[in-house]
Backbone of each chain as ProteinMPNN parsed JSONL, in Angstrom:
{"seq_chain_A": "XXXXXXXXXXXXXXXXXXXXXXXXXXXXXXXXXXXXXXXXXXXXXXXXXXXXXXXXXXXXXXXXXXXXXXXXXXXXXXXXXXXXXXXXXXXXXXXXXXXXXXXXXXXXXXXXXXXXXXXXXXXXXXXXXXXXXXXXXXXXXXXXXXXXXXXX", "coords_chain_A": {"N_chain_A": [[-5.595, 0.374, 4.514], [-7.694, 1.646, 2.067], [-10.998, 1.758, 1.766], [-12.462, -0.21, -0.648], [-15.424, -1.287, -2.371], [-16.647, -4.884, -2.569], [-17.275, -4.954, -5.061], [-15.822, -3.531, -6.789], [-13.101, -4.255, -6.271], [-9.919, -5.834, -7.656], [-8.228, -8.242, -8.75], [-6.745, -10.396, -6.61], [-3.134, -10.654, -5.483], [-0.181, -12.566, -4.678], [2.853, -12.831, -3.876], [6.305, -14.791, -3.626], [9.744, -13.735, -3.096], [12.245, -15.389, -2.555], [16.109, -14.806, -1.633], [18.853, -16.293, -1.635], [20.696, -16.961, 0.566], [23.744, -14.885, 0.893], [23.323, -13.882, -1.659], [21.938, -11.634, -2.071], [21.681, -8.575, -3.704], [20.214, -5.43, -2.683], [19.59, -2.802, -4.75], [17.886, -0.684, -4.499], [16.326, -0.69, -6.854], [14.329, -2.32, -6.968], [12.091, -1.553, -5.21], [12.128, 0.864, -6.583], [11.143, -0.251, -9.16], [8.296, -0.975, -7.902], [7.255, 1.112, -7.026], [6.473, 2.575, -9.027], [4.779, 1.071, -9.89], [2.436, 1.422, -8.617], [2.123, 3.853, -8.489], [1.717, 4.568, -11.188], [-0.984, 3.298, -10.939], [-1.7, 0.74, -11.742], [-0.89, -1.416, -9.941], [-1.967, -1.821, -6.737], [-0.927, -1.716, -3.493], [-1.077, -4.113, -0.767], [-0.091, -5.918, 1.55], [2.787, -6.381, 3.012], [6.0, -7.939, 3.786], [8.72, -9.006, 5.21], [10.386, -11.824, 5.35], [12.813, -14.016, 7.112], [14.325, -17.17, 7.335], [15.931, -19.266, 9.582], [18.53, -21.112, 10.059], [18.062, -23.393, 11.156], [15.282, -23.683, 10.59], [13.462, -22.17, 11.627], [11.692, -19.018, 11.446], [11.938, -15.448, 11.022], [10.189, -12.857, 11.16], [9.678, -9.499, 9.514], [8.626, -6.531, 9.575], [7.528, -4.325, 7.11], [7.817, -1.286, 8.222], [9.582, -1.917, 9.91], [11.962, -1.64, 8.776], [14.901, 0.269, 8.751], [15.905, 2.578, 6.702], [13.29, 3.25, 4.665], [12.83, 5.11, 2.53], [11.122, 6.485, -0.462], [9.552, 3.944, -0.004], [8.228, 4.622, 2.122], [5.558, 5.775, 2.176], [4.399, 4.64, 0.707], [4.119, 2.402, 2.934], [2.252, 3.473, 4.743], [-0.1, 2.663, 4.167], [-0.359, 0.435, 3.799], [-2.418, -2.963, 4.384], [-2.87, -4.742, 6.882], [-3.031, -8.178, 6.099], [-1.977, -10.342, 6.029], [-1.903, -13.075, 7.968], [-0.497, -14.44, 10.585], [-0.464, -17.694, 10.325], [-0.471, -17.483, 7.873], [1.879, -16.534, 6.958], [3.39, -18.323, 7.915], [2.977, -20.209, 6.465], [3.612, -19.497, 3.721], [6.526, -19.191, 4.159], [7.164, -21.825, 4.101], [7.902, -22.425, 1.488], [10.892, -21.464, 1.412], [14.105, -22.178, 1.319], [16.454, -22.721, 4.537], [18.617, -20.329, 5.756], [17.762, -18.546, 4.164], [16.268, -15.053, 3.048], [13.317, -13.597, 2.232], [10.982, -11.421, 0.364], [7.495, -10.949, 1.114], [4.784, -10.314, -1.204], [1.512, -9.025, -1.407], [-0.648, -8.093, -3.196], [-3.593, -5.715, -4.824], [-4.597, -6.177, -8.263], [-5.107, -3.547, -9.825], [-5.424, -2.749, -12.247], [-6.893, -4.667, -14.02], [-9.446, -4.32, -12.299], [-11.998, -3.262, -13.121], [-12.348, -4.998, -15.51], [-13.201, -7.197, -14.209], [-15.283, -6.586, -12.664], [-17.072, -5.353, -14.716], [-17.233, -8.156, -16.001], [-18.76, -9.511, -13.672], [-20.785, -7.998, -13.397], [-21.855, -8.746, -15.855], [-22.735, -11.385, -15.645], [-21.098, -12.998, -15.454], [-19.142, -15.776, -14.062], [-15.867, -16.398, -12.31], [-14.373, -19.074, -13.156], [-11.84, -19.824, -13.428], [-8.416, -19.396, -13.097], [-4.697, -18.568, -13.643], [-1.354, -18.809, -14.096], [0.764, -19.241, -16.594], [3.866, -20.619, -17.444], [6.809, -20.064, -17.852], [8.504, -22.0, -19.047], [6.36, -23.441, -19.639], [5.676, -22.799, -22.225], [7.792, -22.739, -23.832], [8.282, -25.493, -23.813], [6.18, -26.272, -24.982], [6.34, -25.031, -27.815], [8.689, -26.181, -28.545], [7.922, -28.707, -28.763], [5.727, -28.541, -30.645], [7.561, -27.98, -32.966], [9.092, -30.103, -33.196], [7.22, -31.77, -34.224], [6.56, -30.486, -36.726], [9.237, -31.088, -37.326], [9.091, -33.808, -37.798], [7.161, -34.445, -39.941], [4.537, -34.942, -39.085]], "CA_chain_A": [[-6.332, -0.099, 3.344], [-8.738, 2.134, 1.821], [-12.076, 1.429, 1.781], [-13.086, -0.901, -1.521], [-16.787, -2.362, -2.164], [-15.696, -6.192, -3.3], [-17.455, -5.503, -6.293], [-14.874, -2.795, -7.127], [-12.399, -5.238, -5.924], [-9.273, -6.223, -8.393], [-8.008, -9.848, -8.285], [-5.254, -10.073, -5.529], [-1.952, -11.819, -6.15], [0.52, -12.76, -3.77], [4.488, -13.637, -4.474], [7.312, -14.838, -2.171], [10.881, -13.476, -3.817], [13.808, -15.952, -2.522], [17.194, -14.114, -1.775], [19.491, -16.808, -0.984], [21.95, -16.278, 1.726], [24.736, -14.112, -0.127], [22.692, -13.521, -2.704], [20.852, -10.343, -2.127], [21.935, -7.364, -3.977], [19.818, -4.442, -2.87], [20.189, -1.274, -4.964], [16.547, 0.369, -4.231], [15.955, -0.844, -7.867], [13.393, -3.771, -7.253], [11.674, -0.31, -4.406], [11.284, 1.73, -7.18], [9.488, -0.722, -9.766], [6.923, -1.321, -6.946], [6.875, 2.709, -6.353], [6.38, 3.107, -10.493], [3.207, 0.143, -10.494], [1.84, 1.809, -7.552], [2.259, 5.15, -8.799], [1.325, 4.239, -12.745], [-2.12, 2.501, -11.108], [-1.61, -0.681, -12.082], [-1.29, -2.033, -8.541], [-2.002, -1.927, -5.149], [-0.102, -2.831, -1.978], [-1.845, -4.753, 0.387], [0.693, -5.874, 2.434], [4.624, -6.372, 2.713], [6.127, -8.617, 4.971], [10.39, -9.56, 4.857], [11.156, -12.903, 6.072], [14.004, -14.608, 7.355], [14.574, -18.405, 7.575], [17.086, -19.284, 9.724], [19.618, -22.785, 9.615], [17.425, -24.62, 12.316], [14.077, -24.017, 9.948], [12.962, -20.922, 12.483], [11.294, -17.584, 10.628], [11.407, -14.306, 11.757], [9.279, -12.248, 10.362], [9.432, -7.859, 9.681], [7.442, -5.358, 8.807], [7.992, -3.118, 6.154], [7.684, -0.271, 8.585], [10.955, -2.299, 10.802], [13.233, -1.296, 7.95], [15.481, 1.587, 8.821], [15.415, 3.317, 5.915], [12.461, 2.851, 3.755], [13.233, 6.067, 1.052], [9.932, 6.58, -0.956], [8.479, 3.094, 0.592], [7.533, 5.003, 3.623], [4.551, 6.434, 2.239], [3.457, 2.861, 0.784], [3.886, 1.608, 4.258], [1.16, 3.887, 5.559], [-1.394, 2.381, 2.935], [-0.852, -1.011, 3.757], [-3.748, -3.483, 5.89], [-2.232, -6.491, 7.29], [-4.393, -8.872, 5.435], [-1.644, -11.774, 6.235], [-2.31, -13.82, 8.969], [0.302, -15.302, 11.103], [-1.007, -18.831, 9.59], [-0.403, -17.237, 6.546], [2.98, -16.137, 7.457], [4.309, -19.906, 8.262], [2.601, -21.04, 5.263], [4.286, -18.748, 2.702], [7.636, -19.701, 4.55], [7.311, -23.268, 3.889], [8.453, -22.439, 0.54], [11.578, -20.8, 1.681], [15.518, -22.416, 1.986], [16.976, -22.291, 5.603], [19.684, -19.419, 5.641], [17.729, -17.438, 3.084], [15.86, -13.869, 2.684], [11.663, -13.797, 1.278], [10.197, -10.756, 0.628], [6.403, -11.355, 0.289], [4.349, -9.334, -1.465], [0.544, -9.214, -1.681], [-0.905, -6.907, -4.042], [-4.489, -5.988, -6.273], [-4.576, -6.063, -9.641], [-6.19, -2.234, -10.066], [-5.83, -2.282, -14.235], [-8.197, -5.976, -13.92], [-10.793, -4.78, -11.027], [-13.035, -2.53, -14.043], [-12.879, -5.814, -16.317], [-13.241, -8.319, -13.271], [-16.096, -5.862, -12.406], [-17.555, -5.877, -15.372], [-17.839, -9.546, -15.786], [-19.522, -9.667, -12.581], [-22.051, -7.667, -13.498], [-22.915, -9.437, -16.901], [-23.482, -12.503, -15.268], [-19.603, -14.328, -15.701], [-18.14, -16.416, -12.3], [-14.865, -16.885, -12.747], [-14.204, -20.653, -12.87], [-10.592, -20.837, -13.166], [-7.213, -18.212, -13.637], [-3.256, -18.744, -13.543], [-0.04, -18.271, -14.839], [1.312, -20.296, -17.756], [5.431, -21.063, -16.761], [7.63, -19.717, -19.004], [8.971, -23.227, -19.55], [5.435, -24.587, -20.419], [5.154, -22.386, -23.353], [8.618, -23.324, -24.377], [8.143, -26.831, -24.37], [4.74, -26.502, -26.193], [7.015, -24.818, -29.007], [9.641, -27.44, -29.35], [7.158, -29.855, -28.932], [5.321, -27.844, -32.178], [8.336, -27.749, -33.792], [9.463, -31.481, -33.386], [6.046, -32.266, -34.98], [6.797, -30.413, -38.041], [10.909, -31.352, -38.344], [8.952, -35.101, -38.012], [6.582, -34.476, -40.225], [3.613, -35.427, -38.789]], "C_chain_A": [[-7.507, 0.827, 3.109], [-10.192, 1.453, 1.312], [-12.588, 1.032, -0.016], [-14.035, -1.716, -1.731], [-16.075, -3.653, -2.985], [-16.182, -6.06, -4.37], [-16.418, -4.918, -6.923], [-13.487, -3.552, -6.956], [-11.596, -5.738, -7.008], [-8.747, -7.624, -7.499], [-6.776, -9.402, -7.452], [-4.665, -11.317, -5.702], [-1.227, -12.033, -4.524], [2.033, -13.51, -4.441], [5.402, -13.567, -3.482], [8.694, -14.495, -3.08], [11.978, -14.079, -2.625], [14.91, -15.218, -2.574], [17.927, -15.263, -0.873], [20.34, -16.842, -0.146], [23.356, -16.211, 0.642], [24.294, -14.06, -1.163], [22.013, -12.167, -3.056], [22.111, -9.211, -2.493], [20.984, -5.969, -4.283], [20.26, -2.989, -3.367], [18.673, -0.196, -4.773], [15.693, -0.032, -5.465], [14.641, -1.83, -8.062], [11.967, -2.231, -6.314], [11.15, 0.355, -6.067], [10.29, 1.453, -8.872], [8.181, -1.018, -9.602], [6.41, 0.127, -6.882], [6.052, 2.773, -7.952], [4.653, 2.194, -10.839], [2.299, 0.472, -9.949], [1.427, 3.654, -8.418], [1.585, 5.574, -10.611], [-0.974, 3.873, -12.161], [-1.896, 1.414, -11.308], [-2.292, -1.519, -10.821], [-1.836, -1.239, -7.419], [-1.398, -2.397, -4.79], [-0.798, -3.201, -1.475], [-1.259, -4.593, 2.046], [1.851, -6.353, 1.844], [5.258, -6.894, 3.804], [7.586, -9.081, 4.498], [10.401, -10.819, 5.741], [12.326, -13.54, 6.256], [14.319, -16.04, 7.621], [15.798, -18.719, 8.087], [17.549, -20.9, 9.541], [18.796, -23.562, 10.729], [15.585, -24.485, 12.123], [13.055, -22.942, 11.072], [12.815, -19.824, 11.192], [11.186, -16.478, 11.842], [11.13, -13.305, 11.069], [9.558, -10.416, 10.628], [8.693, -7.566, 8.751], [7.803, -4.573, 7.831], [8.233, -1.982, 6.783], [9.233, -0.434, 9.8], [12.164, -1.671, 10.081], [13.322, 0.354, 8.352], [15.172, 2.897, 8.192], [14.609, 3.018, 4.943], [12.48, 3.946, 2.541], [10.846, 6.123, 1.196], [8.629, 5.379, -0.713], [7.656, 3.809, 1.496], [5.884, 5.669, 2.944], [3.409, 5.038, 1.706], [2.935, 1.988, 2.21], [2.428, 1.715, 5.163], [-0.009, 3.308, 5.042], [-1.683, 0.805, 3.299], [-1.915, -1.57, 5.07], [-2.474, -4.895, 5.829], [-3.151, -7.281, 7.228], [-3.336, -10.444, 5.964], [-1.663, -12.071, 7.787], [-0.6, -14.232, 9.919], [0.618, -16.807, 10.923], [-0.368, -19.069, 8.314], [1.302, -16.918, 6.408], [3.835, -17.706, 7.651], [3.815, -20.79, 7.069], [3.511, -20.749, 4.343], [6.155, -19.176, 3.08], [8.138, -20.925, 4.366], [8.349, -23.754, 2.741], [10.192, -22.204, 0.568], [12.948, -21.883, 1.924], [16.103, -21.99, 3.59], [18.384, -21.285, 5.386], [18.862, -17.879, 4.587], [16.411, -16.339, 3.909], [14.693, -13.795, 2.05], [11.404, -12.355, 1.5], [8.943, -11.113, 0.393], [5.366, -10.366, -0.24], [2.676, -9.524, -1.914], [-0.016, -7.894, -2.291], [-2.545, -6.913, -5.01], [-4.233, -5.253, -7.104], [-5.429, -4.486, -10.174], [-6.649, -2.289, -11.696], [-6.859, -3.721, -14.534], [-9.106, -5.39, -13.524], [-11.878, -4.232, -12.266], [-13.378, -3.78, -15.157], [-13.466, -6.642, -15.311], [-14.743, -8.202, -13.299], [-17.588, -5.847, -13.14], [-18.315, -7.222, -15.919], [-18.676, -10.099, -15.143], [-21.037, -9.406, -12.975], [-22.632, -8.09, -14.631], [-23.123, -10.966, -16.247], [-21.978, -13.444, -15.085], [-18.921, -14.875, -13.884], [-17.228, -17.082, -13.345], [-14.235, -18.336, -12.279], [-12.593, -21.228, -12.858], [-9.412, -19.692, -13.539], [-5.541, -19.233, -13.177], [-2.499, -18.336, -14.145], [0.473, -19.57, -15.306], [2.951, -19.848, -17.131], [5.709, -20.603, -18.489], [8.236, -20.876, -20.192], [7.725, -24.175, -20.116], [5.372, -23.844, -21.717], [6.806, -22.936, -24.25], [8.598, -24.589, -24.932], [7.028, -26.996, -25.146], [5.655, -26.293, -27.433], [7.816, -25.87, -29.674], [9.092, -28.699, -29.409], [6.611, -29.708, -30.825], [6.573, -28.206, -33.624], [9.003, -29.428, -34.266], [8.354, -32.247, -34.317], [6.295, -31.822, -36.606], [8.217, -30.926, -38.439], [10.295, -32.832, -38.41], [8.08, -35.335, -39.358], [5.074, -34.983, -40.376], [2.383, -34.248, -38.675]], "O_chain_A": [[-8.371, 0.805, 3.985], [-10.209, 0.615, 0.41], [-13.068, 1.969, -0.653], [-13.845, -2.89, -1.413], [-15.185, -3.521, -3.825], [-15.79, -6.936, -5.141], [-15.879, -5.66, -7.744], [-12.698, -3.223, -7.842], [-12.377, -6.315, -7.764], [-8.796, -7.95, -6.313], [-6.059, -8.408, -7.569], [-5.105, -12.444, -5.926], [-1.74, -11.683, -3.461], [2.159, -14.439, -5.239], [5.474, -12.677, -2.634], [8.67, -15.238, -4.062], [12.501, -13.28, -1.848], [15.001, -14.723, -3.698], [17.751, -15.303, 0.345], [21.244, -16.416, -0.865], [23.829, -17.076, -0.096], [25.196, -14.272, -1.974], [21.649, -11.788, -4.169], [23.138, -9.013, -1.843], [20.85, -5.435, -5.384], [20.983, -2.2, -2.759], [18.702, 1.016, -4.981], [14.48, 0.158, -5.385], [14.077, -2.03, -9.137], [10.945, -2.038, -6.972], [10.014, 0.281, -6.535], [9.457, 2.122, -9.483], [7.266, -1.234, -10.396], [5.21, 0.329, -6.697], [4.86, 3.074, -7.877], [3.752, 2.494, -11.623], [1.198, 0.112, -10.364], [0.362, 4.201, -8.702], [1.139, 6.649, -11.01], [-1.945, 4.164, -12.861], [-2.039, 1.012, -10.153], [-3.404, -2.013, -10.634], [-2.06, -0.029, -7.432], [-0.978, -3.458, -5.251], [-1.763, -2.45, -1.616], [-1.521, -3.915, 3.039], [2.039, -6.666, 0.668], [5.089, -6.3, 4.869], [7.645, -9.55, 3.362], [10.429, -10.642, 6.959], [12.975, -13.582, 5.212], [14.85, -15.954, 8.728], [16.79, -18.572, 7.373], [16.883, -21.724, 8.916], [19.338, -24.625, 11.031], [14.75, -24.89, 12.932], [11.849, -23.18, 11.139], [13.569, -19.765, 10.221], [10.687, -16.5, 12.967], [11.978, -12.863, 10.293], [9.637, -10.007, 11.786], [8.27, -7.997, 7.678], [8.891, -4.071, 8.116], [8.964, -1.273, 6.092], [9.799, 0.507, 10.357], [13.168, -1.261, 10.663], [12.489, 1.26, 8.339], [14.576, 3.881, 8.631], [15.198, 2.371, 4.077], [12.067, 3.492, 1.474], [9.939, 5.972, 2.015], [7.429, 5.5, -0.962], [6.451, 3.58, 1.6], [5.142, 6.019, 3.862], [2.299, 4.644, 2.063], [1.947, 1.301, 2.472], [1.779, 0.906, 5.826], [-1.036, 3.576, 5.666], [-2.717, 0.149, 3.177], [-2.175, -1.05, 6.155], [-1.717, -5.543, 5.105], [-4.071, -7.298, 8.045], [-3.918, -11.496, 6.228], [-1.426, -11.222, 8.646], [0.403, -14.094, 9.219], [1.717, -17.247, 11.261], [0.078, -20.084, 7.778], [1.766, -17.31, 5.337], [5.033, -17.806, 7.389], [4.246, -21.915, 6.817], [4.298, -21.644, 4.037], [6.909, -19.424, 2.139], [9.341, -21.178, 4.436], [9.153, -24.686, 2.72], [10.808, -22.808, -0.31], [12.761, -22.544, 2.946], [16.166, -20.775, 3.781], [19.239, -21.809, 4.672], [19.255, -16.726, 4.408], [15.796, -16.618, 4.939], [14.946, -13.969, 0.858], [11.539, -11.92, 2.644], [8.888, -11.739, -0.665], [5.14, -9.459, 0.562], [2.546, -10.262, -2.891], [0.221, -6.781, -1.82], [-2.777, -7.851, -5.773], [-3.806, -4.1, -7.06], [-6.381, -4.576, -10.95], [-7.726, -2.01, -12.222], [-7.637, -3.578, -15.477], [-10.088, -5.647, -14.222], [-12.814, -5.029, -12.335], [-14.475, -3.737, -15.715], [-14.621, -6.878, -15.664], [-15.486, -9.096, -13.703], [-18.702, -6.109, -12.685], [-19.508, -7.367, -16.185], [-19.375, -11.01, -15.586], [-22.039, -10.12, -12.938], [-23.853, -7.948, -14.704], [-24.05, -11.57, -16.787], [-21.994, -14.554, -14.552], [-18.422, -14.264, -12.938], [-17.364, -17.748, -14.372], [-13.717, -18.567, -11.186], [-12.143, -22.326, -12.532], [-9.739, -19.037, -14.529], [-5.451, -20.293, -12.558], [-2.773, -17.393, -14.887], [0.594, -20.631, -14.693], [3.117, -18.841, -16.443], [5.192, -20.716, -19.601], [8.388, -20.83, -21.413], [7.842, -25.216, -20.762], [4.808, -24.582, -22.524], [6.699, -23.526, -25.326], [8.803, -24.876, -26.111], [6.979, -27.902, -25.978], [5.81, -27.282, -28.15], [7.749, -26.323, -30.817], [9.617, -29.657, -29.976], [6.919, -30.378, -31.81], [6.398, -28.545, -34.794], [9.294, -29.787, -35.406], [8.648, -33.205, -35.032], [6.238, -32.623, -37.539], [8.474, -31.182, -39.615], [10.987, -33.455, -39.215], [8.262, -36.419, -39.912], [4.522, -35.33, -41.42], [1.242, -34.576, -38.351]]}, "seq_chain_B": "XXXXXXXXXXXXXXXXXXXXXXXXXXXXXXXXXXXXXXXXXXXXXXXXXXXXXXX", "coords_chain_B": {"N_chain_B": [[12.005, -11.003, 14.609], [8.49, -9.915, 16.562], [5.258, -10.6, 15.487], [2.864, -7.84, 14.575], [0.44, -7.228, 16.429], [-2.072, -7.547, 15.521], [-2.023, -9.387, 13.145], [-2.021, -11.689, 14.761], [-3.751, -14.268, 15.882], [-6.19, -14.466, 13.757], [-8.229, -15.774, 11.294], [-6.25, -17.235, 8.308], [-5.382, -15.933, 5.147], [-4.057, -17.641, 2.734], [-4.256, -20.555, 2.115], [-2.759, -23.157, 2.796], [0.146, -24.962, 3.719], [2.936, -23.683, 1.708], [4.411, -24.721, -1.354], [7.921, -24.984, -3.237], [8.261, -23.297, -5.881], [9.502, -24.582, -8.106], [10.343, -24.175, -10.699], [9.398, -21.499, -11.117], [11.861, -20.089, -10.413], [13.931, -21.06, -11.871], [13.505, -19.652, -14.309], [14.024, -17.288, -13.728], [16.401, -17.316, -13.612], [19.953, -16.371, -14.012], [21.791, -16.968, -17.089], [22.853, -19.155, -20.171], [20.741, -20.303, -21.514], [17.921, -19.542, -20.894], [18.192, -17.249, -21.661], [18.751, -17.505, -24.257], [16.038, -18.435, -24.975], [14.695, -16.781, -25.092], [13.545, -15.234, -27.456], [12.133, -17.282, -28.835], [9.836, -17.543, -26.99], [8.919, -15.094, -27.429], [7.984, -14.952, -29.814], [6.325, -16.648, -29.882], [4.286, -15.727, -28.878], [3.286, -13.575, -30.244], [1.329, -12.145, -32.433], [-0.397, -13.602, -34.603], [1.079, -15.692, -34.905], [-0.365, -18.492, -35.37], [-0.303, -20.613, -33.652], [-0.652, -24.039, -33.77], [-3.411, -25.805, -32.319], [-3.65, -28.289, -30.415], [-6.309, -29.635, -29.378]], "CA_chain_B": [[11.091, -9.58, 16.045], [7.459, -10.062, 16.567], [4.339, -9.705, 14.419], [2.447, -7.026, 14.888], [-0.727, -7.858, 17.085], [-3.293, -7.635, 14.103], [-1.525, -10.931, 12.786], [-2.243, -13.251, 15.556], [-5.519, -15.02, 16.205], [-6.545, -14.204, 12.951], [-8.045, -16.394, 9.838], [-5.756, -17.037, 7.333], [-5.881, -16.247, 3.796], [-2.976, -18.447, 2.724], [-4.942, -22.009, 2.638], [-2.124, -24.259, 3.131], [1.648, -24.684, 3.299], [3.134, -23.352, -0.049], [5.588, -25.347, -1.86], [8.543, -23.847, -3.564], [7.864, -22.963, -6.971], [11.247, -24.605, -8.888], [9.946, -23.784, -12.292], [10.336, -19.989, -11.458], [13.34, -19.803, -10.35], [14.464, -21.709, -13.086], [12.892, -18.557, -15.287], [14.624, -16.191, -13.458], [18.307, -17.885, -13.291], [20.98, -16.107, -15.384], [22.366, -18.167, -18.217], [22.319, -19.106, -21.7], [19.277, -21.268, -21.59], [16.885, -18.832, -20.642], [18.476, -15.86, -22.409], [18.304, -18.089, -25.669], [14.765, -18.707, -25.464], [13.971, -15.663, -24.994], [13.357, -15.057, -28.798], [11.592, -18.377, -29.097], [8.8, -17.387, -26.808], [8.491, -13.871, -27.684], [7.46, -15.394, -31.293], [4.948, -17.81, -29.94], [2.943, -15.381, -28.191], [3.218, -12.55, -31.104], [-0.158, -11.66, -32.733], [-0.78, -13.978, -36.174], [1.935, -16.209, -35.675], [-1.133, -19.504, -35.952], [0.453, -21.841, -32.989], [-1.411, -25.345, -33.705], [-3.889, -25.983, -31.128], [-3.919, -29.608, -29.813], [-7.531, -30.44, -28.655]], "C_chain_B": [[9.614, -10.255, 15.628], [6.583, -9.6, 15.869], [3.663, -9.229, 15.57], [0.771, -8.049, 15.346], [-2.075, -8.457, 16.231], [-3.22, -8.797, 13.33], [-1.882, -11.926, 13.552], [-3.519, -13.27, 15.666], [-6.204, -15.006, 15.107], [-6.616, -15.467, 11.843], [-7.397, -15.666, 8.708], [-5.777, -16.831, 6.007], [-4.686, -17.367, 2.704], [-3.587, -20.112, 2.883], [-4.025, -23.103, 3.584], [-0.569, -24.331, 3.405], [1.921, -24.218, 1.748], [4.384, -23.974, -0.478], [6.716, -24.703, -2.703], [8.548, -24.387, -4.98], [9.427, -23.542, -8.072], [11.188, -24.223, -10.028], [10.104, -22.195, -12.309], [11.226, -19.768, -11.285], [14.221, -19.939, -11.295], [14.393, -20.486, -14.567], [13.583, -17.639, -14.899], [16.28, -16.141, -13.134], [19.022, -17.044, -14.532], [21.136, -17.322, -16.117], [22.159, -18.179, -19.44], [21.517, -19.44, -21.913], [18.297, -20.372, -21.816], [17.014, -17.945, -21.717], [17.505, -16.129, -23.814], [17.124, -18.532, -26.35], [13.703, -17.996, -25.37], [12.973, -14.623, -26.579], [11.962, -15.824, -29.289], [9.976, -17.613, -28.631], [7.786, -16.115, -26.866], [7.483, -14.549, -28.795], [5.879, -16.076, -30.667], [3.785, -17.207, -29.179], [3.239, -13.506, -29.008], [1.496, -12.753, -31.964], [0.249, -12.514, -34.28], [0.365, -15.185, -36.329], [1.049, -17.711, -35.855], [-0.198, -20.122, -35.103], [-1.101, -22.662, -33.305], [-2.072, -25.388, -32.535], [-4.339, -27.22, -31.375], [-4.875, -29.864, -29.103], [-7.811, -31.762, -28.669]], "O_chain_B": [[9.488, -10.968, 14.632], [6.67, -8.442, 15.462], [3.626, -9.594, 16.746], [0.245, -9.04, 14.84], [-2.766, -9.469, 16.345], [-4.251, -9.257, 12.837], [-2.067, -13.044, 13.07], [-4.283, -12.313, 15.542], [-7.207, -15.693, 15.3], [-5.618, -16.088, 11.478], [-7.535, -14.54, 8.231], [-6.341, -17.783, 5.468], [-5.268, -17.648, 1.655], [-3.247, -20.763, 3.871], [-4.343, -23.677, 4.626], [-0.102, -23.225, 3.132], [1.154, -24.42, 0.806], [5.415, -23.676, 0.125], [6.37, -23.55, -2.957], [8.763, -25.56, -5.285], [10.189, -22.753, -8.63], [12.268, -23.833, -10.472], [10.728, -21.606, -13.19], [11.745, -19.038, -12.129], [15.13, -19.154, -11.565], [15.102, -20.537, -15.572], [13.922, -16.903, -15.825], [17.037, -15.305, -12.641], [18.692, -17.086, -15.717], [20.71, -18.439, -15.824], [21.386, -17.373, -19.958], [21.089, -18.841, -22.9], [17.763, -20.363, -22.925], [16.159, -17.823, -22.593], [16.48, -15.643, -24.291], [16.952, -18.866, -27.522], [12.49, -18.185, -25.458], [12.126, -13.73, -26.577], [11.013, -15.313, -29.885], [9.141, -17.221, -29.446], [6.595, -15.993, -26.58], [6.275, -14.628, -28.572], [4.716, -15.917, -31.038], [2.721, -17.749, -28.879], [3.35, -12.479, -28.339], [0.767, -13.728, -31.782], [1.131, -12.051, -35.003], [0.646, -15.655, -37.431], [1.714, -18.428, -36.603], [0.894, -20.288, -35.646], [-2.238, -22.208, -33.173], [-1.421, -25.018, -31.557], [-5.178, -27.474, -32.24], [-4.582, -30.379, -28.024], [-8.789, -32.192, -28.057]]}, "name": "protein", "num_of_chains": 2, "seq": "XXXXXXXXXXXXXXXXXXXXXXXXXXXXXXXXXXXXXXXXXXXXXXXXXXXXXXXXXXXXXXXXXXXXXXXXXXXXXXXXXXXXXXXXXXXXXXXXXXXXXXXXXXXXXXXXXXXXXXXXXXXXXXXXXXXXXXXXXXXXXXXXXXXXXXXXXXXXXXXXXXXXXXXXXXXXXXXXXXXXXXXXXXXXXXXXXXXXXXXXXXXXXXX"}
């Protein structure tokens, strides 16, 4: 992890990606949109962690650096801090199906940290962030839309 | 295989258990559903289209 003052600091995400048992079709392709967000700026890696859930609710956990061949990861690998915990590691798993495949991925936001940054320094605390569901904006619409076919 | 040493003993940043998210998955499922509303929500988050706001 290279050295970032927190004010410089972009918001950090975190996502668990599900590969159900017989489900996973790696072609390098999911590798080199992470190489392209990394490589664009956008993101940061943090860390990178593969999990495994097995049929009796057991995890076993690898490293990004366990994988055989990592291609153009390998140079991501060297960059990353192990910011997740072991804690953090059985937490994130919770989510997870027995039999299946998680990659998890923790990452900052680099194209945010200069507004985040900003904010900071005019005076703004951030009181609240998320992600709207694809399906809530849907149902807002047909909700919208039921209002006008009712005419109300 | 085992985590790496730097993992154990360590506070977590991860508060709590994490529950599994069914609403994305649901976003990311093939099918017609999704495909088909893929239009829908482009529109509703296009620049000028005036969605009603319910306060």
């Amino acid at each position: 992890m290279t050295n970032t003052s927190l004010d410089e600091l972009g918001p950090v995400d975190y996502l668990v990606v599900e590969f159900p048992a017989g489900a996973s079709n790696f072609t390098g392709e999911m590798a080199n949109e992470l190489i392209a967000l990394v490589d664009s700026g956008t993101i940061r890696v943090i860390d990178v962690v593969i999990l495994t859930k097995n049929d009796d609710g057991t995890v076993d956990a690898a490293e990004l650096g366990d994988i055989a061949e990592l291609g153009e990861l390998q140079a991501m690998e060297a960059q990353l801090a192990e910011l997740l915990a072991a804690d953090d590691i059985e937490h994130l798993a919770a989510a997870m199906e027995p039999g299946s495949t998680a990659g998890v991925l923790i990452w900052e936001n680099l194209w945010a940290a200069p507004f985040a940054s900003a904010a900071r320094r005019s005076g703004g605390q951030l009181i609240a962030n998320g992600r709207i569901p694809i399906q809530a904006i849907i149902a807002s619409i047909e909700a919208d839309e039921a209002l006008v076919t009712e005419g109300v | 295989m085992p985590l790496r040493p730097g993992r154990v003993g360590r506070v977590g940043v991860i508060g709590a258990p994490v529950a599994k998210a069914a609403v994305v998955a649901a976003a990311v499922t093939p099918g017609p559903s999704p495909v088909a509303k893929t239009a829908v929500v482009a529109a509703a988050v296009t620049p000028g289209r005036g969605l009603r706001r319910r306060i």
